[in-house]
Gaussian input, Z-matrix of N, CA and C with variables (Angstrom, degrees):
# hf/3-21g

backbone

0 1
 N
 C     1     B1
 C     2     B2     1     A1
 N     3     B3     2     A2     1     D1
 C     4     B4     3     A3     2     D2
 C     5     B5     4     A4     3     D3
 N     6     B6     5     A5     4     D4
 C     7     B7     6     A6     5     D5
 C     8     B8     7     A7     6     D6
 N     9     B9     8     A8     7     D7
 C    10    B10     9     A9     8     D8
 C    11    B11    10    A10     9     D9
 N    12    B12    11    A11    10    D10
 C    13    B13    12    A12    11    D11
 C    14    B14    13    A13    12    D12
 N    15    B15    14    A14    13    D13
 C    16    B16    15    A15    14    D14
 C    17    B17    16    A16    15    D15
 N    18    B18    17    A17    16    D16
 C    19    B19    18    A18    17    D17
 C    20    B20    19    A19    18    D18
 N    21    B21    20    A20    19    D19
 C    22    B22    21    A21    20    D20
 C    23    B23    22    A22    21    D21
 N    24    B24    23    A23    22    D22
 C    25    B25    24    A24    23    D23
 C    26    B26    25    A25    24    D24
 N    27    B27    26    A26    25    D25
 C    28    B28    27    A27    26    D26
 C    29    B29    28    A28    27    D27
 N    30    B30    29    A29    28    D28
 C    31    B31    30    A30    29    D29
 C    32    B32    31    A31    30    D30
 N    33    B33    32    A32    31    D31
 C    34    B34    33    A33    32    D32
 C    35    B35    34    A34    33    D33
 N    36    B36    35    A35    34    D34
 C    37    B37    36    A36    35    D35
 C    38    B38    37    A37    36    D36
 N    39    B39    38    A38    37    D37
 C    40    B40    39    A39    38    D38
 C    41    B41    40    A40    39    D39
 N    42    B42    41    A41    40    D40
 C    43    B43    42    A42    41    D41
 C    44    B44    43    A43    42    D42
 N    45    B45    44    A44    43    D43
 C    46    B46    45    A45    44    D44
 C    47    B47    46    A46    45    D45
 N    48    B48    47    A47    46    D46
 C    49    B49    48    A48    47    D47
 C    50    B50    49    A49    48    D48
 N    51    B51    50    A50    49    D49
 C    52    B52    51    A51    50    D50
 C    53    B53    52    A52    51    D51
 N    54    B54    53    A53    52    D52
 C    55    B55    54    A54    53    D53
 C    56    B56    55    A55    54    D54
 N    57    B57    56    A56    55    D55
 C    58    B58    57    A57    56    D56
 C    59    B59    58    A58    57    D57
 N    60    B60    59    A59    58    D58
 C    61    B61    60    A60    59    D59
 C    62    B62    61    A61    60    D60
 N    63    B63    62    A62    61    D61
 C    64    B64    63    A63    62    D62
 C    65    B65    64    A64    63    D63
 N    66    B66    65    A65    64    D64
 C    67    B67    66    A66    65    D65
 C    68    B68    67    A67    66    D66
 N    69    B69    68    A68    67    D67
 C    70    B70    69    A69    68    D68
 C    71    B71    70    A70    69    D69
 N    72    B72    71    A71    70    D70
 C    73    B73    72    A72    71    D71
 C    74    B74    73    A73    72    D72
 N    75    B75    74    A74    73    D73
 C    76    B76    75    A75    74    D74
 C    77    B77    76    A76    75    D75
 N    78    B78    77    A77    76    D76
 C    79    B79    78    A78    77    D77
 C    80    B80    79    A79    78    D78
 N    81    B81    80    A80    79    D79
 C    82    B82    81    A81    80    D80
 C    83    B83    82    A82    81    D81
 N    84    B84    83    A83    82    D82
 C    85    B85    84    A84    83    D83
 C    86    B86    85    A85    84    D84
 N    87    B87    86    A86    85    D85
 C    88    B88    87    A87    86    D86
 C    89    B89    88    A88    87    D87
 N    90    B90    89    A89    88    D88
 C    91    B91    90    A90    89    D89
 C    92    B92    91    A91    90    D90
 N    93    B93    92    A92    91    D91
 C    94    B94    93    A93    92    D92
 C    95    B95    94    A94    93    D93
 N    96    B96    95    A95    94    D94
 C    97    B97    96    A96    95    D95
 C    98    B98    97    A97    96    D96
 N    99    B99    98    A98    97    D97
 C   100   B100    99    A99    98    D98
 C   101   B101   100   A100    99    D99
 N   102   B102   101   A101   100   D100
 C   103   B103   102   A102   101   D101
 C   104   B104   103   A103   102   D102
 N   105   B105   104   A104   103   D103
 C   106   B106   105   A105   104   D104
 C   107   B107   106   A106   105   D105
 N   108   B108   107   A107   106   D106
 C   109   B109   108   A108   107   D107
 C   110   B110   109   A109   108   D108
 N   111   B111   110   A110   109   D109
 C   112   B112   111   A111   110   D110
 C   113   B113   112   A112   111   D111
 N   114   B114   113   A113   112   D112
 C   115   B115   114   A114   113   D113
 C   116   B116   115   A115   114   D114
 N   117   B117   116   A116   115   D115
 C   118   B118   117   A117   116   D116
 C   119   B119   118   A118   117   D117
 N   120   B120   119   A119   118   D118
 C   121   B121   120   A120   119   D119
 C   122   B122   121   A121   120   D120
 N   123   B123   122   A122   121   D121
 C   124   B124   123   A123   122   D122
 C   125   B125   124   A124   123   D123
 N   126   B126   125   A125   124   D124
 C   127   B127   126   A126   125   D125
 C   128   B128   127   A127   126   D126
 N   129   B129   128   A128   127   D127
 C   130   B130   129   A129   128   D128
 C   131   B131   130   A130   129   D129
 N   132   B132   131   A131   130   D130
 C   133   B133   132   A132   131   D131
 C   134   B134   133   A133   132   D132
 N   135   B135   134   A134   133   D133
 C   136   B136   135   A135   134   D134
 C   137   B137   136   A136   135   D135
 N   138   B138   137   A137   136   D136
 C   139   B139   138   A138   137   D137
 C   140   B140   139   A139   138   D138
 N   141   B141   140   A140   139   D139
 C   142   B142   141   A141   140   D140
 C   143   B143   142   A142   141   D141
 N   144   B144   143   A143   142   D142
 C   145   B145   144   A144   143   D143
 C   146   B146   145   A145   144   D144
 N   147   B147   146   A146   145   D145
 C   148   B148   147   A147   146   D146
 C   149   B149   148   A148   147   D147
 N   150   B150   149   A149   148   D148
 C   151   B151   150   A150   149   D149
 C   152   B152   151   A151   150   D150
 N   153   B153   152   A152   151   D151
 C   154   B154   153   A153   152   D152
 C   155   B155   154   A154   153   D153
 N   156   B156   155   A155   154   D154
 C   157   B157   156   A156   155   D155
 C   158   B158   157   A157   156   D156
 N   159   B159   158   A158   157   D157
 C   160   B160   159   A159   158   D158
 C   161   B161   160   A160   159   D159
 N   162   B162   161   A161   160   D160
 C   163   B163   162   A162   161   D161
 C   164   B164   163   A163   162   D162
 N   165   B165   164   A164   163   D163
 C   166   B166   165   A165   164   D164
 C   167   B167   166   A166   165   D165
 N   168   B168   167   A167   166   D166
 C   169   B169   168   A168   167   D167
 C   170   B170   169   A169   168   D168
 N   171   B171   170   A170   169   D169
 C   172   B172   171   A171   170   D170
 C   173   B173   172   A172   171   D171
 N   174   B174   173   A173   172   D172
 C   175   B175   174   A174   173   D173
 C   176   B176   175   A175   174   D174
 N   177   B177   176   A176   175   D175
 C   178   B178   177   A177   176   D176
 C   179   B179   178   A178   177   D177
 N   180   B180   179   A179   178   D178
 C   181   B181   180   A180   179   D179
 C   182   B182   181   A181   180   D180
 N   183   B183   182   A182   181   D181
 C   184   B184   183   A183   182   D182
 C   185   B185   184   A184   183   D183
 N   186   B186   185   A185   184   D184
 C   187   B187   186   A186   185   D185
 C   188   B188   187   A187   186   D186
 N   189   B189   188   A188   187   D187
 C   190   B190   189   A189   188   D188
 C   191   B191   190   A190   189   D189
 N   192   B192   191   A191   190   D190
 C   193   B193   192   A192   191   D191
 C   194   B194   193   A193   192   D192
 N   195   B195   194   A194   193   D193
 C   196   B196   195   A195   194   D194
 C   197   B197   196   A196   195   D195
 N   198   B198   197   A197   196   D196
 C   199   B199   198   A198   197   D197
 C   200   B200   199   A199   198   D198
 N   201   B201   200   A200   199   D199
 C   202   B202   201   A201   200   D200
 C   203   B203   202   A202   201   D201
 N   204   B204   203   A203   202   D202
 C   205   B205   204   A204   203   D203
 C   206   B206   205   A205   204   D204
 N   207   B207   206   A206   205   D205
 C   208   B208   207   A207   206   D206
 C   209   B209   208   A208   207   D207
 N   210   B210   209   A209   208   D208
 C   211   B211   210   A210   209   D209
 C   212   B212   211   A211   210   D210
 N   213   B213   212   A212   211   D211
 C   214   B214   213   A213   212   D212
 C   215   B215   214   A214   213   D213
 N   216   B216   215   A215   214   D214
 C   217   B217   216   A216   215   D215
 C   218   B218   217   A217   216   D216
 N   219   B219   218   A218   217   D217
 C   220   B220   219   A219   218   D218
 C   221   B221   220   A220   219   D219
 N   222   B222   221   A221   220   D220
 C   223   B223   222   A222   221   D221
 C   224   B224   223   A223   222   D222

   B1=1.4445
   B2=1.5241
   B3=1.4974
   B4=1.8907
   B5=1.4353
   B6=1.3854
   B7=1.2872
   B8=1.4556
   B9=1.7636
   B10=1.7947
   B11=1.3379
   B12=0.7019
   B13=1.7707
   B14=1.4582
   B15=0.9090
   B16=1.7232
   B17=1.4568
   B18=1.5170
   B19=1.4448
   B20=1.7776
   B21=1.3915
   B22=1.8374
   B23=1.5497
   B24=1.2935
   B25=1.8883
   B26=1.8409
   B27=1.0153
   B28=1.2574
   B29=1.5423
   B30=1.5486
   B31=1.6952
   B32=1.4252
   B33=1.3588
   B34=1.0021
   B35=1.7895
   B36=1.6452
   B37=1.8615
   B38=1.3538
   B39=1.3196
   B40=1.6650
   B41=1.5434
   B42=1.5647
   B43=1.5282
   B44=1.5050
   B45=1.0735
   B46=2.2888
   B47=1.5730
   B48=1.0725
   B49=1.9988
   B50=1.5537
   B51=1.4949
   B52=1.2820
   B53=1.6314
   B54=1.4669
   B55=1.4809
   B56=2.0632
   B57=1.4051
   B58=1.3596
   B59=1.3283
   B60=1.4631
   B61=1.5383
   B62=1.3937
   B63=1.3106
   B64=1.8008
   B65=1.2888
   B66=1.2904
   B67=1.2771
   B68=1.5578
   B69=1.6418
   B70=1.8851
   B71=1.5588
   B72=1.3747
   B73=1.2899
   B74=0.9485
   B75=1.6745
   B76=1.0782
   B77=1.2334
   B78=1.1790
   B79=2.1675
   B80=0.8912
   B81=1.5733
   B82=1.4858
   B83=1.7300
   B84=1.6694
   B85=1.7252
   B86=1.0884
   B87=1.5518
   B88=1.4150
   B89=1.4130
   B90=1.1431
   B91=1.4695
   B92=1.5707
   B93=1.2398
   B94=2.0420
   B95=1.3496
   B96=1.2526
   B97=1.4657
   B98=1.5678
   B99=1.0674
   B100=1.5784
   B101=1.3618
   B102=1.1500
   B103=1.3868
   B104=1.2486
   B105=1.3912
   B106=1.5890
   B107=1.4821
   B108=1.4424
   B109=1.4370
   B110=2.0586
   B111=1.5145
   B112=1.5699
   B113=1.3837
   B114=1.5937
   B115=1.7951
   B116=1.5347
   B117=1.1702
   B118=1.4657
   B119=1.8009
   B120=1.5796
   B121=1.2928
   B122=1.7902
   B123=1.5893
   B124=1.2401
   B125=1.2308
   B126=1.3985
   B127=1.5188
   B128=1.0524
   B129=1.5021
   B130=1.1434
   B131=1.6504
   B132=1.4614
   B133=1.5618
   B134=1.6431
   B135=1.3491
   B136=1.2507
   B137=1.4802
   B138=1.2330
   B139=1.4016
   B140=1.4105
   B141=1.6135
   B142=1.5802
   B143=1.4681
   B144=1.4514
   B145=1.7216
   B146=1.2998
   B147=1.2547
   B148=1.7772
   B149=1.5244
   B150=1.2808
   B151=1.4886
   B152=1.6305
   B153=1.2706
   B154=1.6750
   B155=1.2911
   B156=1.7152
   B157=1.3145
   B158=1.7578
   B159=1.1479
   B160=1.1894
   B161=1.4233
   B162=1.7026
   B163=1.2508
   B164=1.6368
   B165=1.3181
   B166=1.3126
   B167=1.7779
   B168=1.5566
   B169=1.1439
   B170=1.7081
   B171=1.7957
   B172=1.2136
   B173=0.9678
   B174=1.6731
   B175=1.6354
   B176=2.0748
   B177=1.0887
   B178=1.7460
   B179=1.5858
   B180=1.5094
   B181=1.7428
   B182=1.0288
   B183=1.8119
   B184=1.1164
   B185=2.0376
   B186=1.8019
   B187=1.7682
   B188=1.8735
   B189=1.4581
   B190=1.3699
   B191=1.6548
   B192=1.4286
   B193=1.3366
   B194=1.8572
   B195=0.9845
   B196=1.5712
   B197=1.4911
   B198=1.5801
   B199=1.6416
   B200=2.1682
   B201=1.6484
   B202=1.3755
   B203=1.7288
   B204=1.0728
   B205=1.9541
   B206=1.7095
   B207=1.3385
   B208=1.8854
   B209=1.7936
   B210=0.8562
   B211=2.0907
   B212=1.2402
   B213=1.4692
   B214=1.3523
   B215=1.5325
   B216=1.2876
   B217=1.0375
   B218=1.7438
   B219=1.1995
   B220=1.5567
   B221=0.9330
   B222=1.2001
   B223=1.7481
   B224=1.3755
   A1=109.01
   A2=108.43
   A3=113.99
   A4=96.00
   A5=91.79
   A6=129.87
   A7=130.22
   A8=98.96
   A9=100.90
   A10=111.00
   A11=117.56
   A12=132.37
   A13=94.51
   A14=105.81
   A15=110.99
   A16=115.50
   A17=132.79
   A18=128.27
   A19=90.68
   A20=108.76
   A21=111.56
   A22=90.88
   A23=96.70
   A24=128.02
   A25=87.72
   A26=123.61
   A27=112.16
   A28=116.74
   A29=119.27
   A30=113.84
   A31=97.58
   A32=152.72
   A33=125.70
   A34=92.73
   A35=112.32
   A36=85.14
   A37=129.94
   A38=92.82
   A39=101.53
   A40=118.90
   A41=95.57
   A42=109.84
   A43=98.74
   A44=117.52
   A45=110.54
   A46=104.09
   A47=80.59
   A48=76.83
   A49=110.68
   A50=124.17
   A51=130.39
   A52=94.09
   A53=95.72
   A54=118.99
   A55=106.31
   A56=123.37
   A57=111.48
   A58=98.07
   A59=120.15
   A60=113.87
   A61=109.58
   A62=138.25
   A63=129.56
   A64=110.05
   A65=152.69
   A66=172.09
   A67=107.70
   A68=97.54
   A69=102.64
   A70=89.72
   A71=150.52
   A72=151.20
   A73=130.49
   A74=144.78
   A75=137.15
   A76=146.97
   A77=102.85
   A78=109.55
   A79=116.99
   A80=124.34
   A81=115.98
   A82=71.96
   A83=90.42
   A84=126.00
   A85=93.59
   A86=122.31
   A87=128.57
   A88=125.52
   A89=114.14
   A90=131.99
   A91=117.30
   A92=102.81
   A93=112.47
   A94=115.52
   A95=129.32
   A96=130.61
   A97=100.71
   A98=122.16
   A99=119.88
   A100=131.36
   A101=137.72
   A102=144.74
   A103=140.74
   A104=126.85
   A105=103.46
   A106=132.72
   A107=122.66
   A108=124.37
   A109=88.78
   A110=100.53
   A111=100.15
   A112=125.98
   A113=115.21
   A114=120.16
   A115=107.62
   A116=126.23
   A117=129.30
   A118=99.90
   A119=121.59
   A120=126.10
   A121=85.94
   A122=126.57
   A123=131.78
   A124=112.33
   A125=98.59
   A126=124.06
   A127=106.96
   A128=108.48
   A129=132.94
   A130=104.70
   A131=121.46
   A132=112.77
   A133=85.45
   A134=128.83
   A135=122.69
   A136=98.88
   A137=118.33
   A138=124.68
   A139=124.61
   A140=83.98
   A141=115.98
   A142=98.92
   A143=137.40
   A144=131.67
   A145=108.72
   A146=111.08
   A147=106.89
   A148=95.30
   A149=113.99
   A150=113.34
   A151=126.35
   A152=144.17
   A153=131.48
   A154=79.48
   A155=108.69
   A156=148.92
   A157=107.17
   A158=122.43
   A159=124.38
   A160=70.64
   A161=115.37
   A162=130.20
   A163=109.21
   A164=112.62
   A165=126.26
   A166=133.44
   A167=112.51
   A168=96.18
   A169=99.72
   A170=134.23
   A171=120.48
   A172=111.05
   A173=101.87
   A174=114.79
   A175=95.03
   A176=101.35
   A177=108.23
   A178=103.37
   A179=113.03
   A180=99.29
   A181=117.44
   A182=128.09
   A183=116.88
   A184=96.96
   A185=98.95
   A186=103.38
   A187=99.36
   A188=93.68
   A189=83.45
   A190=116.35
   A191=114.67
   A192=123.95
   A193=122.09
   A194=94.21
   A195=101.10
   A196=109.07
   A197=104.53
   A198=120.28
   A199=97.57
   A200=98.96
   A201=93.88
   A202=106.35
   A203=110.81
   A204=104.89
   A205=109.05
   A206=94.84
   A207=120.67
   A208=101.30
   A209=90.50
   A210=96.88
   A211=108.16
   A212=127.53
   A213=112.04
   A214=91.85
   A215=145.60
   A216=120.04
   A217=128.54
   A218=108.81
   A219=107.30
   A220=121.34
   A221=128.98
   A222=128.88
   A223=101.90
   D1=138.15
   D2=166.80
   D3=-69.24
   D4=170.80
   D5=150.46
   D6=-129.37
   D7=-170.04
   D8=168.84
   D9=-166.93
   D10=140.46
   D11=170.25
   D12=-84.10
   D13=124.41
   D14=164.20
   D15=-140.99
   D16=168.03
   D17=171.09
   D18=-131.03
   D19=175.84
   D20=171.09
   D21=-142.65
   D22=172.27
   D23=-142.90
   D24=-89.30
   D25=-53.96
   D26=-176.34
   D27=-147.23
   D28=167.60
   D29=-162.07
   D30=-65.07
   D31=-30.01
   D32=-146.61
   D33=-99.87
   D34=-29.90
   D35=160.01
   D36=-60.31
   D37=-18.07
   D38=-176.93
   D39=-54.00
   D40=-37.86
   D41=-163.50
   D42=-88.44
   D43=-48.70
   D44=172.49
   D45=-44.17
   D46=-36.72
   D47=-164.55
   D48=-81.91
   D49=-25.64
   D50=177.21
   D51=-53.47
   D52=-79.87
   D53=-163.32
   D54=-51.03
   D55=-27.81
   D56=178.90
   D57=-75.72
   D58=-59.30
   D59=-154.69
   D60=-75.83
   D61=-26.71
   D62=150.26
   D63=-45.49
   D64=-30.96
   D65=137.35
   D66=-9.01
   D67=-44.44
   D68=-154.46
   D69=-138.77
   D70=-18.23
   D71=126.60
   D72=-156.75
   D73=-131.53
   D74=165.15
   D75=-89.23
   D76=177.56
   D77=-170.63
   D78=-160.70
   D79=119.28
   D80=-167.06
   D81=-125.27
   D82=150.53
   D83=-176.00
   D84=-104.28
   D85=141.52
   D86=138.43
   D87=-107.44
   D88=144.84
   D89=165.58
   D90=-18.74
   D91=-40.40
   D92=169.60
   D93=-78.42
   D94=-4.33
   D95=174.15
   D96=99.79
   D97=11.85
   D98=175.12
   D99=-109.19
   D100=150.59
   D101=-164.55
   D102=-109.19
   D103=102.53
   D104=-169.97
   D105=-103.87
   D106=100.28
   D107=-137.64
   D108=-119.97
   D109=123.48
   D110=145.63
   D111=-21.07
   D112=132.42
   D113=175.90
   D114=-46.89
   D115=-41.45
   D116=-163.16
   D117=-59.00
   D118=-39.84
   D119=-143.14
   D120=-81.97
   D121=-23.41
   D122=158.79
   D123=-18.53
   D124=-82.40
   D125=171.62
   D126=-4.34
   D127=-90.48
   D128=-146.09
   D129=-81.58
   D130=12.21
   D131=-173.52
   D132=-114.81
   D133=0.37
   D134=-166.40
   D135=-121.68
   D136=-5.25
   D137=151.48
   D138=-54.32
   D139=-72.57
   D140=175.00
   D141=-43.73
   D142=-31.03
   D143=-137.90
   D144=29.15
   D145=73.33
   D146=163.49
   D147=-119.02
   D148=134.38
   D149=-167.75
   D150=-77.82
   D151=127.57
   D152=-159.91
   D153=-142.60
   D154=168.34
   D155=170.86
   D156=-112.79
   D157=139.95
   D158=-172.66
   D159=-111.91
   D160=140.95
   D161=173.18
   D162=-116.97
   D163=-36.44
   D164=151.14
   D165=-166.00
   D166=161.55
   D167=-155.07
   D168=-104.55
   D169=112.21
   D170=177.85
   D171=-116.31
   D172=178.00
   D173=-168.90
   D174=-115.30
   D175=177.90
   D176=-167.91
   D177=-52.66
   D178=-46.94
   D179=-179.32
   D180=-82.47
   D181=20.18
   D182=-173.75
   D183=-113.10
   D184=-7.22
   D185=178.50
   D186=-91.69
   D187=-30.29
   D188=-172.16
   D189=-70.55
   D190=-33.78
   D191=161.62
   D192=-55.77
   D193=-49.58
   D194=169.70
   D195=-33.55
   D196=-78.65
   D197=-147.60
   D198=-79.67
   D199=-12.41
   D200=173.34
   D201=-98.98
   D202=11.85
   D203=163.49
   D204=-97.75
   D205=118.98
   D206=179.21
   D207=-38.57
   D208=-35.75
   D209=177.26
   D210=-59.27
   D211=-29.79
   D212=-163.09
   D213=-98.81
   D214=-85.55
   D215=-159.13
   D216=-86.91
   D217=-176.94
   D218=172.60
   D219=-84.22
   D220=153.27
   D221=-167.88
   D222=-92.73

């Protein structure tokens, strides 16, 4: 499965899009204000028209590397 790093334009897209895509699967937050949601959850935010930034586009060793570098989250 893809992925994506994405961020959105303001809190209240933030919050449709939190609350749909936990809804239908997952979302891991980072510490920089960005998001890393399955290709499918795309879909479905461009359904919705809730507006996102693709910040970047990864593949599984690039989430598993992410969320295992000490930089990204808080201890």
């Amino acid at each position: 499965m893809k992925f994506a790093k994405i961020e959105f334009n303001s809190e209240s897209d933030t919050a449709k899009a939190l609350y749909g895509i936990m809804q239908r699967g997952r979302i891991t937050g980072l510490r920089d204000g960005t998001f890393i949601v399955p290709e499918p959850a795309l879909t479905w935010l461009d359904t919705e028209e809730i507006p996102y930034k693709i910040v970047q586009k990864l593949n599984h060793d690039d989430v598993v590397q992410t969320l295992r570098d000490p930089l990204t989250h808080a201890i």
